[in-house]
N, C-alpha and C positions, 0 to 999 in steps of 0.2 A: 504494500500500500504506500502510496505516497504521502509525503506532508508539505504543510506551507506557513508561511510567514508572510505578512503583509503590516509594512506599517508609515509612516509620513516619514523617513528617512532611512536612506537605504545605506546607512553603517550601523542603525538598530536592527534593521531585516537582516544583514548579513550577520551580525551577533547574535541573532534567533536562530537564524538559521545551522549557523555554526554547531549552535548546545546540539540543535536535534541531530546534526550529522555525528557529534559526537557520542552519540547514545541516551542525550535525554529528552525531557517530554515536552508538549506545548506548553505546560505550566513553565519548565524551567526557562525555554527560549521567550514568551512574552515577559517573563522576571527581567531576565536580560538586556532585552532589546527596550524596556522600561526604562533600565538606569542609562545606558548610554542616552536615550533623548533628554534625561537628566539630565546631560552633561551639554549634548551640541543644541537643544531645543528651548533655552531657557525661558524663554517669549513664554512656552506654552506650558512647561511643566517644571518640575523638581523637589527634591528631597524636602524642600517648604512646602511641599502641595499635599494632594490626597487623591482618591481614586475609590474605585468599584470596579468587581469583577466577577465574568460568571466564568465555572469550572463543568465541563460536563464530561463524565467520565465514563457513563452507560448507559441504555436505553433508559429514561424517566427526565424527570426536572434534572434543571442544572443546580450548581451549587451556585449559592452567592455569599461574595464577602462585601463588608461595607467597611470600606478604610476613612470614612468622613470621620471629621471630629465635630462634639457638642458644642454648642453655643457656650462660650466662656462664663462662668457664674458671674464674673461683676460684669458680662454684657446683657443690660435690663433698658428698659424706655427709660427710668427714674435717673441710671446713669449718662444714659445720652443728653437727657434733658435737661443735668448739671454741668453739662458740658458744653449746652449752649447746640443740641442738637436735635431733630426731630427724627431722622433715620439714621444708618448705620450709614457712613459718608463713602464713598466711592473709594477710595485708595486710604493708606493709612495704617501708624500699628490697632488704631481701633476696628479693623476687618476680621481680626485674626482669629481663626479657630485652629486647634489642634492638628498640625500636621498630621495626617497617618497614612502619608506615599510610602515611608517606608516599613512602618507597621503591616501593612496592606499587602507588600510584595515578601516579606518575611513570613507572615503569615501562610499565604501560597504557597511556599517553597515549602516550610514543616509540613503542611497537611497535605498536599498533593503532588509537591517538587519531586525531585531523584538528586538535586546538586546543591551545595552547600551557597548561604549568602554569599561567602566570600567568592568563589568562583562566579556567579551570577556578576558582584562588584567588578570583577579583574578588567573587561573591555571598557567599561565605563573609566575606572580610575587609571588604566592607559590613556586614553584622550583629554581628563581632567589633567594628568600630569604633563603629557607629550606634547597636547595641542589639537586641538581640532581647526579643521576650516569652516567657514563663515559658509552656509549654503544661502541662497535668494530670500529664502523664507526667516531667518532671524536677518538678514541685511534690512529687510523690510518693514519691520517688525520694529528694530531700533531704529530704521531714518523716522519712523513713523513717532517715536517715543522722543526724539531729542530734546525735545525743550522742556520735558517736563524731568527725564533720566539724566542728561549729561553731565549734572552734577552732584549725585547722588553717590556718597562716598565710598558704598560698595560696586554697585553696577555701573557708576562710570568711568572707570578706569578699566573697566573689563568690558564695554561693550560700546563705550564711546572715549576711546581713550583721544587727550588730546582737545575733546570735547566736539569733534566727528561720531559720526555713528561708524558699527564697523562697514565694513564693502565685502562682498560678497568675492572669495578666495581668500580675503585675510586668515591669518591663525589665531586663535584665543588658548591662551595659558592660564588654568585656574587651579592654582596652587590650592587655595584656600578649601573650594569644593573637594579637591584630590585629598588631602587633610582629610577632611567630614566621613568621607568616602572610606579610606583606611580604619576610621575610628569603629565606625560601621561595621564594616569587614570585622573589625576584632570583637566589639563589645553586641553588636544587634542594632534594633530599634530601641533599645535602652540609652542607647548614646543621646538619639532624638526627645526623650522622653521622662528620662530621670537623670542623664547624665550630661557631660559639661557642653553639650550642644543646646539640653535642654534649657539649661542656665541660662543662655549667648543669646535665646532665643526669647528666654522671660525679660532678661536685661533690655532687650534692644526695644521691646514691644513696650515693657513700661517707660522709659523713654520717651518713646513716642507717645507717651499718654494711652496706650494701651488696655484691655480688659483682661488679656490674655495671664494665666497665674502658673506654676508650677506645680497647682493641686489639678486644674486643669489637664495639663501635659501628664499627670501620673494617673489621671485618672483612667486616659483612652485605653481605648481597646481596639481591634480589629471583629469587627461583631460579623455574626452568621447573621442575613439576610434572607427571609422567604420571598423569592421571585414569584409575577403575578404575570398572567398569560391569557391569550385570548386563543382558538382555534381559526383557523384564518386559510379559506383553499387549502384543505387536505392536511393542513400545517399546523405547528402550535408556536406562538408569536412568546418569546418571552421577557420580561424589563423589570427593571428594580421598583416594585414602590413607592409609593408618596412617603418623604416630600420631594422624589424625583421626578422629571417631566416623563419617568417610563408611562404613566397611565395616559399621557395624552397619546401615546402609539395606541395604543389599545382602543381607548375613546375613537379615535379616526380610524380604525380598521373595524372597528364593530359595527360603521355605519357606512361601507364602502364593498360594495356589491362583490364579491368572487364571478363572475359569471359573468363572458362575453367582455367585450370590450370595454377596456378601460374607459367610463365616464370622468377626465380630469375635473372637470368644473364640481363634480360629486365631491373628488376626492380633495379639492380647494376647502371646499365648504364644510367638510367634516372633519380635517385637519384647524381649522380655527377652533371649531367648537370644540375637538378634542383636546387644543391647549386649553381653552376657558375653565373646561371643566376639571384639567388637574390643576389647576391656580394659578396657568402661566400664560395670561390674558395680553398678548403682544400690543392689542389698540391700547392700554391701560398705559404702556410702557412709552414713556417720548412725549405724552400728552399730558394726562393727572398725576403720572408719576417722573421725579428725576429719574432722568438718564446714566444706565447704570454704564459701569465701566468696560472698556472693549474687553469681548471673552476671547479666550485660547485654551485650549486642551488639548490633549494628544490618543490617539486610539491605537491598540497595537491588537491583532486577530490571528493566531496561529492554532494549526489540525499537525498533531502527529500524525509520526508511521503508523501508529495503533488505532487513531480515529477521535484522538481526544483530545476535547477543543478550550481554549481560554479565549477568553474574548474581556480584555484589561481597556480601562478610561480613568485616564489619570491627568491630573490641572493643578492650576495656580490661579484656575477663575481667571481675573483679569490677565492683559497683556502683560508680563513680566510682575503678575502677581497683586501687592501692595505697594506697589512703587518704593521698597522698602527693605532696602539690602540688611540680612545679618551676614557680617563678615565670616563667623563659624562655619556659615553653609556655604559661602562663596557664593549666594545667591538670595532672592528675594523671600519674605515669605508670602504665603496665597492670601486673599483677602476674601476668602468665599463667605463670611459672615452680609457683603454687599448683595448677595441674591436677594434680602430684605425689599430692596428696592425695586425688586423686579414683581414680586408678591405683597397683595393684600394679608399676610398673617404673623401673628402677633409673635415679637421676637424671644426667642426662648423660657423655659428650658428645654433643651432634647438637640437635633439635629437642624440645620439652618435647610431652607430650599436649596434643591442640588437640579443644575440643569445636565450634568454628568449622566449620562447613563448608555453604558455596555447593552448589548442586544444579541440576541442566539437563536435560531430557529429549527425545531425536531419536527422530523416526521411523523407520521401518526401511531406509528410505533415508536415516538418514542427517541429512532434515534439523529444523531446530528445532522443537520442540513447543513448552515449556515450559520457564522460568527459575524457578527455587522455593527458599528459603528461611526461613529463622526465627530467627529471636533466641531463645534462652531457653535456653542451658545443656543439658543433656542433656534434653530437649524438644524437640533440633533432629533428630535421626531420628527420632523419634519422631512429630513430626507431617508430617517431608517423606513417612514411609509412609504416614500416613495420609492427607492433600490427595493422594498419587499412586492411593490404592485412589478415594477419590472423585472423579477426572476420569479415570484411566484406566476403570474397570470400571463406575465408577455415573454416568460421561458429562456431569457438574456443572463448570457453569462457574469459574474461578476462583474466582470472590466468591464463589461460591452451595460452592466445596470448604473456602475458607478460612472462611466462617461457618457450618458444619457442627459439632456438639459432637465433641471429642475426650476420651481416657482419655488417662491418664497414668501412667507405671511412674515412681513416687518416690523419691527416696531412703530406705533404706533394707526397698524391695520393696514397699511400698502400691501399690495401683490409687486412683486419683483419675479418676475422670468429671464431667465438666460434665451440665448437665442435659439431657435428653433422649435420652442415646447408646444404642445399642443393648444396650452392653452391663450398664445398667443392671437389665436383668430377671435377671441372673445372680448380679450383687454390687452389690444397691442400698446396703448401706453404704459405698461406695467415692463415691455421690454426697456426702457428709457430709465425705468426707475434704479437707484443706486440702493444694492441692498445692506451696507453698510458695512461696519469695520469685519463681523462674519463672516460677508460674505455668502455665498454657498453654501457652505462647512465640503471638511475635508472627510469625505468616507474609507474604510478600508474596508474588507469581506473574503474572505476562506470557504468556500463551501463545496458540495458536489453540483458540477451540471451536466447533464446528460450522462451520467454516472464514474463523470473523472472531477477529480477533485483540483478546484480550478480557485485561484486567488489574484485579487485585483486592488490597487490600491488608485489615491486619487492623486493625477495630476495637477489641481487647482493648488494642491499643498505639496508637489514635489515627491508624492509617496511613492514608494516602492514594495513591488511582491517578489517571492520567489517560491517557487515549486519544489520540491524537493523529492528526488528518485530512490 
């Protein structure tokens, strides 16, 4: 049997790749190919962030892990509003929840992995030590961030040195991260969490006027999650739970016909109402509500030799996080406490809104079809509906579902279309429309078509697949 790897950068897909060739599983190669976009993906992710994952290892549900952390105990309305505040503000140490990226992929490895964190570390902290090059998509990323990064005492010396962003072929040296990384390597996720990372991390956050505490960080976990699913053409659809946008997949597939030809305008109209109804109301957002911060995330999809599939989503929320380097990590930490702003619901205690969500599709026995994901903020059901109407109903291979044009419900209630989509002969002004710093979002997907197992990753984000014999 074959396997594969697919992820937004192809020196994470080739470290996926690598583990499986070396005899281990899809849990070990998305662990992997995780930490390296750690390292070259900063925009979008890192050992400041967190993540969700499903594991599916035999005919039935998949496993889900929830690597999110709880809303900080002194993050209350009572303390924003001594603060001179009405919501949780866009960037900031007051964003901050409980990293648990590395919680998350540690986790993994003990209950389903075959290889040690340290080995999982080893490609990642060769390019935090050695150097990586600058690909398009963080050159982008940072000319986009300069004015607000360039002088930002951690991430601007590392990504606008000089007070340039970098350029795409430069090298970046992150000593710092390479550090983090090693401590990792020896101590776990205890480093991030009770030990002198997590210190660097309470330090910098109070600081900055901060919620974030050290009973917080000791309290996290890596929690088992029960995944929620729909039947959907012969298929079982599956996603993480509220307070994740998984139920607006579900929502816009329970009211979009299996049978015959795709009706787009159907599937426009039940994809809004499927965000409404999991609480992630896009007209609400740009309008009554401030405008939250640009998202980034990263999605990595690999199927062993044996058939078993991980399907990892892991972020920093905003673009390079909270705008808010700790030096320890050699990098930003996530500010995902800001999804407040994107939802009507009252802020903690428990878990903050997660626009994060991994997606996996079984047969009706049951077993694997398809691993599928996307990067882009509330674009991520959006387009997991849509790659699922073009491999389930219209029979397109991965690659050929993931470079298919999509619409887009934007903030603030626009329709945005790429060019060619169907639903352009309805609302060709909506081809003109700008769908914002998202974008598209960026998909990857692993599955079987036509009974070979076939992997496609997205272009718009520079992704890369590989098959493996």
């Amino acid at each position: 049997m074959t396997a594969a790897v697919a992820t937004s950068d192809p020196r994470a897909t080739q470290a996926g790749a690598d583990v499986i060739r070396s005899g281990g599983n899809a849990i070990d190669a998305a662990v992997t190919a995780a930490l390296v976009l750690y390292v070259v993906e900063p925009q979008s992710c890192g050992i400041g962030g967190d993540g969700f994952m499903f594991v599916h290892n035999e005919p039935g549900p998949p496993i889900g892990l929830d690597g999110s952390g709880a809303v900080p105990a002194g993050l209350t309305r009572e303390a924003l509003a001594a603060d001179g505040l009405d919501n949780v503000p866009a960037r900031g140490a007051k964003t901050a929840t409980p990293p648990g990226a590395v919680a998350l992929l540690e986790s993994a490895l003990q209950q389903h992995g075959t290889i040690s964190l340290r080995d999982a570390i080893a490609p990642a902290l060769k390019f935090a030590r050695d150097g990586f090059t600058v690909r398009p998509t963080l050159a982008v990323a940072a000319a986009k961030a300069t004015a607000e990064l360039a002088n930002e005492p951690v991430l601007g010396p590392l990504y606008w040195p000089g007070g340039s962003a970098v350029v795409e072929g430069a090298t970046v040296i992150n000593g710092d991260l390479a550090d983090a990384l090693s401590l990792i390597a020896d101590e776990g996720s205890a480093a991030m969490l009770t030990g002198v990372l997590a210190d660097a991390i309470v330090e910098a956050m109070q600081a900055g006027g901060g919620y974030l505490s050290r009973a917080d960080l000791a309290a996290h976990r890596t929690l088992p999650i029960e995944p929620v699913y729909i039947d959907f053409a012969g298929h079982r659809m599956w996603q993480m739970p509220s307070p994740t946008q998984g139920p607006a997949v579900l929502a816009a597939l329970r009211e979009i016909s299996a049978e015959g030809e795709i009706d787009w305008d159907a599937a426009y109209h039940a994809m809004t109402a499927g965000m409404v109804e999991a609480g992630f109301d896009p007209t609400n957002v740009g309008t009554s509500a401030p405008s939250p911060a640009k998202g980034d995330t990263t999605f990595i999809a690999a199927v062993d030799h044996d058939g078993r599939g991980a399907s990892l989503i892991t972020s920093v929320f905003g673009d390079f996080g909270s705008h808010l380097g700790v030096k320890a990590l050699g990098g930003p930490i996530h500010n995902r406490a800001t999804t407040y702003r994107l939802v009507t619901k009252p802020i903690g205690p428990g878990k903050p809104p997660h626009t994060t969500i991994p997606g996996l599709i079984t047969r009706a026995d049951g077993t694997l079809r398809y691993v599928v994901g996307v990067a882009g903020g509330v674009m991520q059901p959006q387009t997991q509906v849509q790659l699922t109407l073009r491999t389930l109903l219209e029979n397109r291979s991965p690659q050929a579902a993931i470079d298919m044009p999509r619409f887009k419900i934007c903030f603030g209630g626009d329709l945005a279309l790429e060019a060619g989509h169907p639903l352009a002969a309805l609302y060709p002004n909506a081809l003109n429309k700008n769908p914002g710093p998202e974008g598209f979002g960026a998909a990857q997907m692993v599955g079987w078509h036509d009974g070979v197992l076939q992997a496609g990753a997205d272009a718009r984000r520079g992704g890369h697949a590989v098959v493996i014999e």
